[in-house]
C-alpha positions as CSV (number, residue, x, y, z in Angstrom):
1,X,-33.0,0.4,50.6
2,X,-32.1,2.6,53.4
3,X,-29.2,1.1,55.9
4,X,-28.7,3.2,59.2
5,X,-25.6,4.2,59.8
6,X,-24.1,1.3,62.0
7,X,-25.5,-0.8,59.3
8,X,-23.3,0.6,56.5
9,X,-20.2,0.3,58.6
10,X,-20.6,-2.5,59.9
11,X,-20.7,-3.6,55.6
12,X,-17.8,-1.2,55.0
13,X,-15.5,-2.6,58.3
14,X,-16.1,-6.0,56.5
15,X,-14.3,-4.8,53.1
16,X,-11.8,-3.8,54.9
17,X,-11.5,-6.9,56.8
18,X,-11.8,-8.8,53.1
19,X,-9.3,-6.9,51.4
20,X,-6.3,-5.7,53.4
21,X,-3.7,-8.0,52.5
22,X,-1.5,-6.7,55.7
23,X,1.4,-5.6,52.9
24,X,2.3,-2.7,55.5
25,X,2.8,-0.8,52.7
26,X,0.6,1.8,54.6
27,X,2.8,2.1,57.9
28,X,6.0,2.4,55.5
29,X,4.8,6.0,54.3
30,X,3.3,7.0,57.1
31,X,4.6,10.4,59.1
32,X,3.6,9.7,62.1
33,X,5.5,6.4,62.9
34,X,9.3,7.9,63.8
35,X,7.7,10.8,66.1
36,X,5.5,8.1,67.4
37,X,8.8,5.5,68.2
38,X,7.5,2.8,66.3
39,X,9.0,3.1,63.0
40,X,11.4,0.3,63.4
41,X,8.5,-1.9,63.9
42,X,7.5,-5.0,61.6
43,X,5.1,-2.9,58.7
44,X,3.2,-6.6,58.0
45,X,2.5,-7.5,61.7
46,X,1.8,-3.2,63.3
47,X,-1.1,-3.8,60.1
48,X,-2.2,-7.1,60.6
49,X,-3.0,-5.9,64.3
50,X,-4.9,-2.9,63.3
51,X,-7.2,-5.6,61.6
52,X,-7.3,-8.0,64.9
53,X,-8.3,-4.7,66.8
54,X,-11.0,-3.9,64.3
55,X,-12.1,-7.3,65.0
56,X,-12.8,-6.6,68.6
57,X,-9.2,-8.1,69.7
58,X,-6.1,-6.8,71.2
59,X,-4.3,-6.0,68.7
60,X,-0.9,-4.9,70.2
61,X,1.2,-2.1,71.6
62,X,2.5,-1.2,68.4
63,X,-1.0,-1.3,66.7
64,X,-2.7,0.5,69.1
65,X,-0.3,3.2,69.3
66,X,0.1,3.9,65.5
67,X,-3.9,4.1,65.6
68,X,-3.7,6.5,68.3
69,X,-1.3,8.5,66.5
70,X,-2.7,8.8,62.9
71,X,-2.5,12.5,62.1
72,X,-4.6,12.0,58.7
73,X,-2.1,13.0,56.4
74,X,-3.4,10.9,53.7
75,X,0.1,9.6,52.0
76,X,-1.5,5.9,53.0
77,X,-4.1,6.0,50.9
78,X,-2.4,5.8,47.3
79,X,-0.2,4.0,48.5
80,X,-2.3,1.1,49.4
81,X,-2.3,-1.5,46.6
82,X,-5.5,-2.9,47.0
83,X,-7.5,0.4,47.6
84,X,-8.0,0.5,50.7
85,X,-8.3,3.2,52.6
86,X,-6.0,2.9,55.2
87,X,-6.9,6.2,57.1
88,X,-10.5,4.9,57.0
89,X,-8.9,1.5,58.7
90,X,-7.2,3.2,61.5
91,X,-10.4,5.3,62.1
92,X,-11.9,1.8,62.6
93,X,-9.3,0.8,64.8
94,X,-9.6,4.1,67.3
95,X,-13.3,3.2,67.3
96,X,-13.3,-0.1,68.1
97,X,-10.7,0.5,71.1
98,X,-13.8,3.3,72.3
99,X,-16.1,0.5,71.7
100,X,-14.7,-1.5,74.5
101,X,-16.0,0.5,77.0
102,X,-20.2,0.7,77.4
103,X,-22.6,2.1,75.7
104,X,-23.4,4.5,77.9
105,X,-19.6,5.6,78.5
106,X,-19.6,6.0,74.9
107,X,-22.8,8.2,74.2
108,X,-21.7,9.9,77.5
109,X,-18.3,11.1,76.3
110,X,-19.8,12.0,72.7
111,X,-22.5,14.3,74.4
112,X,-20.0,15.7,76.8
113,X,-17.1,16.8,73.9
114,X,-20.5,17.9,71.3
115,X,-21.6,20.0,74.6
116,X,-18.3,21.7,74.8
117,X,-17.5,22.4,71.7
118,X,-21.2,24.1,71.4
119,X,-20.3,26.3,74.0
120,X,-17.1,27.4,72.9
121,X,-18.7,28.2,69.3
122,X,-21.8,30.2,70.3
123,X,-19.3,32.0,73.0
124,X,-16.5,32.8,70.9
125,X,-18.4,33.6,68.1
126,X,-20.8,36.1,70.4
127,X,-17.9,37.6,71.6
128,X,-16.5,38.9,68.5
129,X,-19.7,39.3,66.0
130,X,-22.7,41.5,66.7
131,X,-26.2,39.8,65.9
132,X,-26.9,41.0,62.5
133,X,-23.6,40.0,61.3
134,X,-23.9,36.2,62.9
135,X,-26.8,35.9,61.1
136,X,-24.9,35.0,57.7
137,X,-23.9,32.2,59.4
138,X,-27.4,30.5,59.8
139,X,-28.6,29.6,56.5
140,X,-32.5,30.0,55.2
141,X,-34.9,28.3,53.5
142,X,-34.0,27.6,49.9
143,X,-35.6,29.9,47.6
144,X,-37.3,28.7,44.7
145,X,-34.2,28.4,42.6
146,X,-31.3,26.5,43.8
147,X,-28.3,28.4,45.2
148,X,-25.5,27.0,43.0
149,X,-23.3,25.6,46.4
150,X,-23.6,25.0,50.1
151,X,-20.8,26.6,51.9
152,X,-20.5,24.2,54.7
153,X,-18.6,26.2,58.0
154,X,-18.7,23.1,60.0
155,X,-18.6,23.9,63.6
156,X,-15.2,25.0,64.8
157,X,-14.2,28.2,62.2
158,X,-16.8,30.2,64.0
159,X,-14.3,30.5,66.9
160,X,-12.8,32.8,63.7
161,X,-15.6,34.0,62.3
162,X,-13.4,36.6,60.1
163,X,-12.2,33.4,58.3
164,X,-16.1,32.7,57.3
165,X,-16.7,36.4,56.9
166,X,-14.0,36.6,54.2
167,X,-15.3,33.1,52.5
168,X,-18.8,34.8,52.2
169,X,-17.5,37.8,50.7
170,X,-15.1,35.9,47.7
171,X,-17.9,34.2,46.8
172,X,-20.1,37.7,46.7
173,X,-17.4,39.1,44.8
174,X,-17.5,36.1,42.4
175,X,-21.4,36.5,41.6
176,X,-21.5,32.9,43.0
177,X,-24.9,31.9,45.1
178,X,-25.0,29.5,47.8
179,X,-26.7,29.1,51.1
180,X,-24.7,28.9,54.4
181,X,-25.0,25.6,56.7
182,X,-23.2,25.0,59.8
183,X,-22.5,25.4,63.4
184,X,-23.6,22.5,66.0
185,X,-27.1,22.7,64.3
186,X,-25.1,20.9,60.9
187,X,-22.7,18.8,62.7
188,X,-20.9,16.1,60.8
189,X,-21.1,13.7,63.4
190,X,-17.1,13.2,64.1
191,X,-17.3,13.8,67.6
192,X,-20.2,10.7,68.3
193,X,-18.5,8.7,65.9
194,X,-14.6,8.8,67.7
195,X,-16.4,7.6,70.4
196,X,-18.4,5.2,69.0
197,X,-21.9,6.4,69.4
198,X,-22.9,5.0,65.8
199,X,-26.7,5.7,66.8
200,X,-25.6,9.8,67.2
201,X,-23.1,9.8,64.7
202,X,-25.4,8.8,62.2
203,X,-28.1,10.3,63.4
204,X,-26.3,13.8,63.3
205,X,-24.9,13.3,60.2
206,X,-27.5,12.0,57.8
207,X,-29.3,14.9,58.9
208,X,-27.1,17.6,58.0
209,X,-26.2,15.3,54.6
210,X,-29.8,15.1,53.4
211,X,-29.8,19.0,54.5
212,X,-27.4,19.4,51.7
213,X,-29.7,17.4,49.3
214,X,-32.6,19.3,50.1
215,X,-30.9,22.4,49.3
216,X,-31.0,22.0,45.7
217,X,-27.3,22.7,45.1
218,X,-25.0,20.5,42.9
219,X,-21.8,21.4,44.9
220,X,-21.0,21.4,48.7
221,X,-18.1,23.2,49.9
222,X,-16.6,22.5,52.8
223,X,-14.2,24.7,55.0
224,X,-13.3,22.3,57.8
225,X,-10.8,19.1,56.6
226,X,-12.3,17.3,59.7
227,X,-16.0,17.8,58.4
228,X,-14.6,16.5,54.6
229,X,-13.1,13.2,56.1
230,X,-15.9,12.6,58.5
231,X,-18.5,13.2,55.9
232,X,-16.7,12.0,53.0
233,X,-14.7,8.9,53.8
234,X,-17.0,8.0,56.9
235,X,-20.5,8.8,56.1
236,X,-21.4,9.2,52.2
237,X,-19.4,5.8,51.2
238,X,-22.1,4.1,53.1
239,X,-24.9,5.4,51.7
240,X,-23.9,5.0,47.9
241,X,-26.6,3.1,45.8
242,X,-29.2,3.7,48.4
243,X,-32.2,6.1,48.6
244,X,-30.6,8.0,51.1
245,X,-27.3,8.6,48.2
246,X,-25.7,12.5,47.7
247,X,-26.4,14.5,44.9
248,X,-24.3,17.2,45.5
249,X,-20.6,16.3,44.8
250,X,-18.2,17.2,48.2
251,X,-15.4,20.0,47.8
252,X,-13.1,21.5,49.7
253,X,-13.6,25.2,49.4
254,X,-9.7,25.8,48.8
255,X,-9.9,23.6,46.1
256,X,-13.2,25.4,44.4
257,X,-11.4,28.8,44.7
258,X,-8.8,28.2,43.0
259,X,-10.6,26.5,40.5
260,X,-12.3,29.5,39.9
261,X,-9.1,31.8,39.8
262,X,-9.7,33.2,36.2
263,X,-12.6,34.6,37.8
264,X,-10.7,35.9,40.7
265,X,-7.8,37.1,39.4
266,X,-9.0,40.3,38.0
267,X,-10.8,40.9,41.1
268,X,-7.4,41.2,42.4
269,X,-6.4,44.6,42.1
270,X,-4.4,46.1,45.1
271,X,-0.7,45.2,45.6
272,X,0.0,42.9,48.6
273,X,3.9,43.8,48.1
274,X,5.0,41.6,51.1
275,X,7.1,38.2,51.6
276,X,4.9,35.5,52.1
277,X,5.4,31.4,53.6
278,X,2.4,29.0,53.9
279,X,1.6,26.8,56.6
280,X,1.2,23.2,55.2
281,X,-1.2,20.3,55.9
282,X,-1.0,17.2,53.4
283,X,-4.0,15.6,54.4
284,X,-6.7,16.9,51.7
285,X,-5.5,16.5,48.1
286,X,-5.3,19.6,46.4
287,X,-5.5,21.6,49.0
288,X,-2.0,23.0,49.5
289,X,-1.6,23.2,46.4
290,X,-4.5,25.2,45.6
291,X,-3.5,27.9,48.7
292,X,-0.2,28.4,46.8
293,X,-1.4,28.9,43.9
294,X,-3.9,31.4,44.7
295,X,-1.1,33.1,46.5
296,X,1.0,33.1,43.6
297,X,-1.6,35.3,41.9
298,X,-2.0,38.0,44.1
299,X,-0.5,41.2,42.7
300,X,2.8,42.0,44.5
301,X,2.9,39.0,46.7
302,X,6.6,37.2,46.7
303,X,5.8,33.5,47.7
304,X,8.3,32.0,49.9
305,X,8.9,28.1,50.1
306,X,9.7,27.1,53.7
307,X,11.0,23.9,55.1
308,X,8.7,22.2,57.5
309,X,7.2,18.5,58.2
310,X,4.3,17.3,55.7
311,X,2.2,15.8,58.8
312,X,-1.5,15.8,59.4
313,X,-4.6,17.8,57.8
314,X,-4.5,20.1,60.7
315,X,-2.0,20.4,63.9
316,X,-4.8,19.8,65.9
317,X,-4.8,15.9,64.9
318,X,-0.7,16.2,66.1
319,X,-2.4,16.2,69.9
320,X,-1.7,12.8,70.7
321,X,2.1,13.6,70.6
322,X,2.0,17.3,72.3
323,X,6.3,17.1,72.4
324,X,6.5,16.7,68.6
325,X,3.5,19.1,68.0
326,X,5.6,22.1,69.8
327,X,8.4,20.8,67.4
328,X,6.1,21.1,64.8
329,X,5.2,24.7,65.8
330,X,8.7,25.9,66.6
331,X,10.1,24.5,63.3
332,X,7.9,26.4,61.3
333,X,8.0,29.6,63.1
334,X,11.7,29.5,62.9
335,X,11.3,28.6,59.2
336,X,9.4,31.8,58.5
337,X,11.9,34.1,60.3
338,X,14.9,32.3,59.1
339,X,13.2,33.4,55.4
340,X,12.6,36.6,56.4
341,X,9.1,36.3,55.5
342,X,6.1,39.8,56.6
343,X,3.7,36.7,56.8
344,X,3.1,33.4,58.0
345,X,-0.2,32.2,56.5
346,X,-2.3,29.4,57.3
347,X,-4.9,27.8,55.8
348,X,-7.2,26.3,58.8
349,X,-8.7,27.8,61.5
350,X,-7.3,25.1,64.3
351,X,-3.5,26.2,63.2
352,X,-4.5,29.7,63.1
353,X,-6.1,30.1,66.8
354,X,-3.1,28.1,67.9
355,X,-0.3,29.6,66.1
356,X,-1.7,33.5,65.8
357,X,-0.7,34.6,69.1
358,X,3.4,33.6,68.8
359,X,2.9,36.7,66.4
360,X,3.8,39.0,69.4
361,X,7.3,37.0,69.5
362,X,8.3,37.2,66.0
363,X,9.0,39.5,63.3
364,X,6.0,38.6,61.0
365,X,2.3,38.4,61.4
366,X,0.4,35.6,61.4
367,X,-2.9,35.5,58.8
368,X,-4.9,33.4,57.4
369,X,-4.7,33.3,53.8
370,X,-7.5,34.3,52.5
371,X,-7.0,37.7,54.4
372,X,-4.0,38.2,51.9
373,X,-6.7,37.8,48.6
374,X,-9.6,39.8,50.5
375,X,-6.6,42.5,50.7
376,X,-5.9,42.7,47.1
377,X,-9.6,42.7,46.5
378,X,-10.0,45.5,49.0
379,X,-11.5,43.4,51.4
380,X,-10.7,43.9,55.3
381,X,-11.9,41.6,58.2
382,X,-10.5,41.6,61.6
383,X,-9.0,39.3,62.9
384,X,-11.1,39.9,66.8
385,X,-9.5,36.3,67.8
386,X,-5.9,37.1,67.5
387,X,-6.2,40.6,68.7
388,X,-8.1,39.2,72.4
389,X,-5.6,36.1,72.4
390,X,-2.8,38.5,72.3
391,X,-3.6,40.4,75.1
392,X,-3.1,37.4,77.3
393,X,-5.3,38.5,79.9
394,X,-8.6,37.0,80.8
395,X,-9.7,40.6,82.9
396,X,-8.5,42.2,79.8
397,X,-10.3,40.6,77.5
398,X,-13.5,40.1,79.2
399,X,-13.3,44.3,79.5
400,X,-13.2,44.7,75.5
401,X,-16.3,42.2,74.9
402,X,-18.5,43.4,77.9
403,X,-20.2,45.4,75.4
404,X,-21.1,42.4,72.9
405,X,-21.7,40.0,75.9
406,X,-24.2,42.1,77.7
407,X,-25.8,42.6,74.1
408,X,-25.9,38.6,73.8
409,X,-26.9,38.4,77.3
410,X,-24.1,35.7,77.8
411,X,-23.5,34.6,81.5
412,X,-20.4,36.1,82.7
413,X,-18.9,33.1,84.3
414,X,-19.2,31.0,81.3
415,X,-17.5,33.6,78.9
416,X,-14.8,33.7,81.4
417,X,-14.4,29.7,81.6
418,X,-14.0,29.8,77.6
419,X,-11.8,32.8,77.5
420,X,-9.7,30.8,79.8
421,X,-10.2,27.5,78.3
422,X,-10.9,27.9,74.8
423,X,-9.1,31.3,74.0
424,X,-6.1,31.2,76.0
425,X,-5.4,28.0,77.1
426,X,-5.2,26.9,73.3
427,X,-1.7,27.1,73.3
428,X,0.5,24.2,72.4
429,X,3.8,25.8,72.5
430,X,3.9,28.9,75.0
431,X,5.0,32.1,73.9
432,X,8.7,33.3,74.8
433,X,7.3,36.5,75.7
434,X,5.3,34.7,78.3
435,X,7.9,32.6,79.4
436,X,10.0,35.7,80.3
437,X,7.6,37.7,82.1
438,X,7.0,34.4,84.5
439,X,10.9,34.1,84.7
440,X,11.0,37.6,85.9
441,X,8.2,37.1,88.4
442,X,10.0,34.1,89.4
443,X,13.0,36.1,90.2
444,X,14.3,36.6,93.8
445,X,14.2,40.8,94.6
């Protein structure tokens, strides 16, 4: 039996429904609830509203704003004594408040924010990459024999294509073989589905899951933490004990790496003698754990533990509270100088297009890390993004792409609207630097 998509949820909102026994238990651990305001709240009657929204009621202020607010961090879900999943619930709850508007509104907002984000993807990544070097990015046809993974980009970490460059290249270096799948062509669907256009959502999503399937490979590894919620806790659930369920088993890409690091290690060779903090997001299991551990094995490396808040699974889910997001941003950037660290290193690619640039302003760089273990292996990929972001200047920029733009034959007006949009105006907390030069323009003669 094959259930669409709407189908499966709607059978999965039902559990929910059936077994959350409004303990709270979930609101007590979550993160979010003192930047929110709301921690003071009743646990037992915030949770038992989540429910009454997923049932198509009100709800109440307290409810709605602690669904609102869900980062994804993830300490909910163990702590649930019934197993639920509690991020899963509140991802019902933000849908069925989108649900109250019309269809229409909703499949209109869906298309507009998958539209954008295209744009920004094939712009950004043009921008940077010459054609022959993009193609990596678009897988092919499966040969006869099965690569052994998928490594699944998702859309958004070809604004950084150096990160996807470098992920390629590990997994050359290991001897492991896997086809490439992603970019708005292999979208998981999250974009449809937080507006609750199930029909696109599921649409987009079964496609690029029976994609995976068709490929052959036993293991899909994915880069994007968005893409492993949306796809794992949202979509494959569903489709379990149907003809339409996985046969691949979904991994994060951090977590296979490290798995893998007797294979790696001696493929570490070159010294990285510098002082290094991590970036944390709690919301995948295993994932920061497995970034510090591979780290730890990098030849001349000192790893440097730093003080900083264990909230979401990337700091773009922190949006809905952009005054304790620049808290966020400045705590940790004044946790990195305060140890004296040569690098800040992140893991994901929304953290690292909006932290990279504050690198002009303090005394460390700012890298993703897997640029520290291509160094050791004596692999080198530019980071194009940060270098345009920190010229903070849209003529600028646009001057030292014109080359690759004309080669794309990308319209100049739109590369300016995303340089503008997309590149620069991606910037949570604004740089000091920038904050001086305006008060010195600002300044009577």
């Amino acid at each position: 039996m094959t259930e669409t998509f709407s189908e499966a949820l709607e059978a999965r909102t039902q559990g929910v429904l059936d077994s959350c026994t409004r303990c709270g238990r979930c609101f007590e651990v979550c993160p979010m609830t003192a930047p929110a305001g709301i921690a003071d709240k009743d646990a037992a009657a915030v949770a038992g509203g989540v429910l009454d929204i997923i049932r198509g009621g009100n709800g109440s202020t307290e409810s709605e704003r602690w669904a609102q607010v869900c980062s994804g961090s993830g300490f909910c879900i163990p702590a649930c004594p019934e197993a639920v999943n509690p991020r899963f619930m509140l991802a019902l709850a933000r849908v069925a408040m989108q649900r109250r508007a019309t269809a229409e509104e909703q499949h209109r907002k869906g298309s507009a924010a998958f539209s954008n984000m295209g744009r920004a993807v094939r712009v950004l990544s043009r921008m940077q990459l010459p054609a022959d070097v993009l193609k990596r990015f678009r897988g092919e046809a499966p040969a006869q024999t099965p690569p052994e993974v998928v490594f699944y980009t998702g859309c958004n970490v070809l604004k950084t294509p150096h990160i996807v460059l470098l992920s390629l290249d590990i997994l050359d270096a290991l001897g492991v073989s896997y086809r490439v799948m992603g970019g708005p062509g292999d979208c998981c669907g999250v974009l449809q589905f937080r507006t609750g256009d199930f029909d696109a959502s599921g649409r987009i999503a079964y496609r690029t899951t029976d994609r995976f399937a068709a490929s052959g490979a036993s293991k899909v590894l994915a880069w994007c933490p968005t893409c492993m919620i949306q796809i794992g806790e949202n979509v494959l659930p569903g489709r379990q004990g149907t003809t339409g369920a996985p046969a691949y088993d979904l991994e994060a890409f951090v977590v296979y790496l490290a798995s893998r690091l007797d294979r790696l290690r001696p493929l570490m060779r070159h010294p990285v003698n510098k002082r290094v903090g991590l970036h944390e997001h709690p919301g995948l299991a295993g994932v920061c754990e497995s970034a510090t551990r591979l780290l730890r094995a990098i030849p001349g490396l000192e790893y440097v533990e730093l003080e900083q808040p264990q909230v979401g699974y990337m700091c773009n889910t922190l949006q809905p509270l952009p005054a304790f997001k620049r808290d966020v941003h400045r705590g940790i950037l004044e946790a990195a100088a305060a140890a004296k660290v040569d690098a800040l290193a992140g893991v994901y690619h929304a953290c690292h297009r909006e932290l990279c640039s504050h690198e002009t302003d303090w005394p460390f760089e700012v890298v993703n890390f897997l640029e520290l273990i291509g160094e050791s292996m004596g692999i080198r990929r530019e980071d194009t993004f940060k270098r345009l972001k920190k010229m903070q200047d849209a003529d600028a920029i646009l001057a030292d792409v014109m080359d690759l733009v004309e080669k794309h034959g990308l319209a100049l007006d739109e590369v300016r609207a995303v340089i503008e949009k997309d590149l620069l105006g991606e910037q949570p907390l604004p740089l000091r630097s920038a904050r001086v030069d305006r008060d010195a323009a600002s300044a009577p003669g």
